[in-house]
C-alpha positions in Angstrom: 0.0 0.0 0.0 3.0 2.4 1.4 4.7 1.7 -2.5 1.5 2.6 -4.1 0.8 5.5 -2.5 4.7 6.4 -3.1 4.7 5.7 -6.7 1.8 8.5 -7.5 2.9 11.8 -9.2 4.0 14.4 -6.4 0.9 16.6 -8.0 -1.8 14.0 -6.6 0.3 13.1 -3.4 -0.1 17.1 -2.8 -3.6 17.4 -2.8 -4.0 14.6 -0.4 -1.6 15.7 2.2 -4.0 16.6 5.0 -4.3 20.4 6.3 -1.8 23.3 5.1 -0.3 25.5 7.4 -1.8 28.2 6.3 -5.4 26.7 7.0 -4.3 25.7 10.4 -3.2 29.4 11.3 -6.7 30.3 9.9 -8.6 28.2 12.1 -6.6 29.0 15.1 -6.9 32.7 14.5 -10.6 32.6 13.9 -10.8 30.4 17.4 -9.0 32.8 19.0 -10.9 36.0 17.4 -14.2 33.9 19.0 -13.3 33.0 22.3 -11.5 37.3 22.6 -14.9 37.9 21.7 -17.1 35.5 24.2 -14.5 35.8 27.2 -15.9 39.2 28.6 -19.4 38.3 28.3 -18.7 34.9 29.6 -16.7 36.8 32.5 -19.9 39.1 33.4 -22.2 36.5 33.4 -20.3 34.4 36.1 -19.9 37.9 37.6 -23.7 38.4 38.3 -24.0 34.9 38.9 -21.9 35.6 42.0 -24.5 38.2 43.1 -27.2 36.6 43.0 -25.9 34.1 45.6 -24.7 36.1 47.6 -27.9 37.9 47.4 -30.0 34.7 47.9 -27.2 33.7 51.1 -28.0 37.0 52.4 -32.0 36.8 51.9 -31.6 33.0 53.5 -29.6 34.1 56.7 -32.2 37.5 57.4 -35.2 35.0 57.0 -33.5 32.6 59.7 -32.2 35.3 61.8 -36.1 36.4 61.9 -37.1 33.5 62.6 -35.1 32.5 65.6 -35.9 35.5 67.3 -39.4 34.6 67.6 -38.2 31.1 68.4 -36.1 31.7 70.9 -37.8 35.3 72.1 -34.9 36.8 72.4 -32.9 39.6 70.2 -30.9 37.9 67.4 -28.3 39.9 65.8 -27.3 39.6 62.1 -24.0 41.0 61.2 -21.8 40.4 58.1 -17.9 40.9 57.7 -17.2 42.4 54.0 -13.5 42.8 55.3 -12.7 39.0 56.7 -11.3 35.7 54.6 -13.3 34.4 53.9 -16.2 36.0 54.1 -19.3 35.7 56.2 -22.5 36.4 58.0 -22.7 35.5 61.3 -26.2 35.4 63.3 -25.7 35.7 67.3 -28.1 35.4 70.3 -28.5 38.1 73.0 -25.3 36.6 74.8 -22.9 37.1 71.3 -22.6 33.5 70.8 -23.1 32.2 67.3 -26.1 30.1 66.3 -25.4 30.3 62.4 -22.8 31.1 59.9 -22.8 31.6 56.1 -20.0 32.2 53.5 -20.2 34.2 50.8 -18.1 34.8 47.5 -14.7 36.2 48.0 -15.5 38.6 45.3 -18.7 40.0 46.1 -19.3 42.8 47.9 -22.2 43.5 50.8 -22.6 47.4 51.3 -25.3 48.9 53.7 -25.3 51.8 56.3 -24.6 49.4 59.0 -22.8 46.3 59.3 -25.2 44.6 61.7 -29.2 44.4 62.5 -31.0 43.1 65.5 -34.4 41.2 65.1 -36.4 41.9 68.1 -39.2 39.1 69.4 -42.0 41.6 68.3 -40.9 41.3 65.0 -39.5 44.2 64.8 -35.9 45.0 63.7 -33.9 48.1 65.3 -33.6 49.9 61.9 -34.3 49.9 58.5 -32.0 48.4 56.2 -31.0 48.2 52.9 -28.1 45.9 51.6 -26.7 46.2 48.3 -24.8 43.8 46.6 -22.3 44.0 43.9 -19.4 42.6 42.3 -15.4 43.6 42.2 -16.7 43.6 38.4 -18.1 46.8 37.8 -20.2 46.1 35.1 -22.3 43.7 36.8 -26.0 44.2 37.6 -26.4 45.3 41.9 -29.3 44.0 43.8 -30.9 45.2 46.7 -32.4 43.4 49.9 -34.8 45.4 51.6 -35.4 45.2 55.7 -38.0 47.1 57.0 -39.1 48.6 60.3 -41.6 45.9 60.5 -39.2 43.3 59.8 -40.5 42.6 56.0 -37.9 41.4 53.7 -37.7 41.6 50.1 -35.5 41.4 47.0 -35.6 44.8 44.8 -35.3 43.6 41.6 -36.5 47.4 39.7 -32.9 48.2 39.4 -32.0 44.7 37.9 -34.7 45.2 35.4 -34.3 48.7 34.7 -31.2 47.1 33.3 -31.7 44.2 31.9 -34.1 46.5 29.2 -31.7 48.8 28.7 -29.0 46.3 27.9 -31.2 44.3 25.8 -32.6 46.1 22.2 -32.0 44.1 19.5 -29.5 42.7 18.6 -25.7 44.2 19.0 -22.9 45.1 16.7 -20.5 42.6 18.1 -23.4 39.9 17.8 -23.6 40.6 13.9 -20.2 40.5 13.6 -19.5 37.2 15.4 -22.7 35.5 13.1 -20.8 37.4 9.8 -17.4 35.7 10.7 -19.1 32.2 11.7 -20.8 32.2 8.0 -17.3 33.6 6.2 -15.9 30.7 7.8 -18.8 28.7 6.8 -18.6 29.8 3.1 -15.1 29.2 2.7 -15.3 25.8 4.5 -17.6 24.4 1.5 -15.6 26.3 -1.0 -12.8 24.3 -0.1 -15.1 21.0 0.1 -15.9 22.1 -3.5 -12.3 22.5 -4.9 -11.4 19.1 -3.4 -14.4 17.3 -4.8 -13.6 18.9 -8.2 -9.8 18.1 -7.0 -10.7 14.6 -6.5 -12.5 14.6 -9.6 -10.0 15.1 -12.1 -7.5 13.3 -10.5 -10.1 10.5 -11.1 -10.5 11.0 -14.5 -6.8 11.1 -15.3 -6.4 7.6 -13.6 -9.1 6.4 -16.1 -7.4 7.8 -19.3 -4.1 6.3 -17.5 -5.6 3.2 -17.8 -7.2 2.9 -20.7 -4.1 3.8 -22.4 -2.2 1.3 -21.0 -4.9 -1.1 -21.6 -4.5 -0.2 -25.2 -1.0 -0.5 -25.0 -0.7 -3.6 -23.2 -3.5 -5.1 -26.4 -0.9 -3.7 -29.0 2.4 -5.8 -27.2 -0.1 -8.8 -27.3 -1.2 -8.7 -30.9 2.6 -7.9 -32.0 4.7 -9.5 -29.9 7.8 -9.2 -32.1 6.9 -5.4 -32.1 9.6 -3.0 -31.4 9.5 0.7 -30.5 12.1 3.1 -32.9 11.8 6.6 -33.1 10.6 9.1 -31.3 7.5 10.5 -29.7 4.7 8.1 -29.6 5.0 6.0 -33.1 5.4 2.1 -32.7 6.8 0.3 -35.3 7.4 -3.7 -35.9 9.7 -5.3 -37.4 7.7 -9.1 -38.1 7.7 -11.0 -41.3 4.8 -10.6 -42.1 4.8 -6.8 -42.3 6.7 -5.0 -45.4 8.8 -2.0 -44.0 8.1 -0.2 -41.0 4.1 1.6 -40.3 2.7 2.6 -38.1 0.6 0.4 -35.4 -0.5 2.7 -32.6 -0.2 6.2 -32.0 -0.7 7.7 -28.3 -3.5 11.2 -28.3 
């Protein structure tokens, strides 16, 4: 098979060498051109990702700190360390001693007008509150938890959705650019299917003539088997008995 393959013109070996160089270095610089593209989207998304748990850890410990207050009927104290590593929100009973703990991301951030806030068994808290939590990222989407007077917690999400439609009109330049490069790519990628299968074509019919001419050829050296070849070119001559002189017996086209 290996001295087949060997014995084909360099022409038809060529064309089925595998990729070029220069279509690897395409491929690898549209790849990278794609992922420059998706990385900072990619990058916010995990970014607001992070907020929302640490939104719904913050929610989760206010609702149990509530709720052990009128448990235990006693002030519980909620307080959360932005500044510590790692990160958390502790809930304390009236004597400072921790009942529960939660961690939150490294890299978001918890900002309020005070640190801590005391559930009283009334259901009452000591002041009104309003956390807001964001990302080291600066272009991610803040969100709010709201404490009132009365206790009442909520999750504002009018600033996240303010946002989300004004971030969201149609469709963006860098979108129609990535979806004209994907179908460049996408065009030249059956362009080049095409020149192969036209490639592979001719190269297919050139075996055929190959063939047939040696066929013929091989048919001459059987019928004339004293035949000689003199001259030059492509004229075949014999020299048998029973032909007068030299003529012609088979000229290649």
């Amino acid at each position: 098979m290996n001295a087949s393959t060997n014995n084909l013109p360099l022409t038809l070996r060529i064309t089925n060498s595998g990729f070029t160089l220069i279509e690897l270095m395409v491929t690898i610089a549209v790849l990278a051109i794609i992922v420059g593209i998706a990385a900072p989207s990619i990058s916010t998304q995990l970014a607001n990702q992070r907020v929302k748990s640490t939104t719904a850890t913050l929610a989760n410990a206010l609702k149990e700190a509530k709720n052990e207050s009128l448990i235990r009927r006693q002030p519980i104290t909620l307080i959360y360390k932005d500044s510590s590593n790692p990160k958390v929100i502790n809930i304390t009973n009236a004597d400072s001693a921790i009942i529960a703990s939660y961690r939150y991301d490294s890299k978001s951030i918890i900002k309020s007008s005070k640190t801590s806030i005391k559930f009283e068994p009334s259901k009452r808290v000591d002041a009104a509150v309003t956390y807001t939590i964001c990302d080291a990222k600066t272009s991610t989407i803040p969100k709010k938890v709201n404490v009132s007077k009365l206790a009442n917690i909520d999750i504002d999400g009018s600033v996240m959705l303010t946002n989300k439609l004004t971030h969201q009109r149609g469709v963006g330049l860098i979108e129609v650019l990535v979806a004209v490069l994907l179908l460049s790519v996408a065009v030249l990628g059956f362009s080049a299917l095409q020149v192969r299968a036209v490639s592979a074509t001719d190269e297919s019919l050139v075996r055929t003539k190959s063939l047939t001419v040696v066929r013929n050829l091989a048919e001459v050296m059987r019928a004339y088997p004293e035949a000689y070849v003199t001259g030059s070119g492509t004229t075949f001559t014999s020299s048998a008995s029973d032909v007068s002189g030299q003529h012609q017996l088979y000229k290649l086209l």
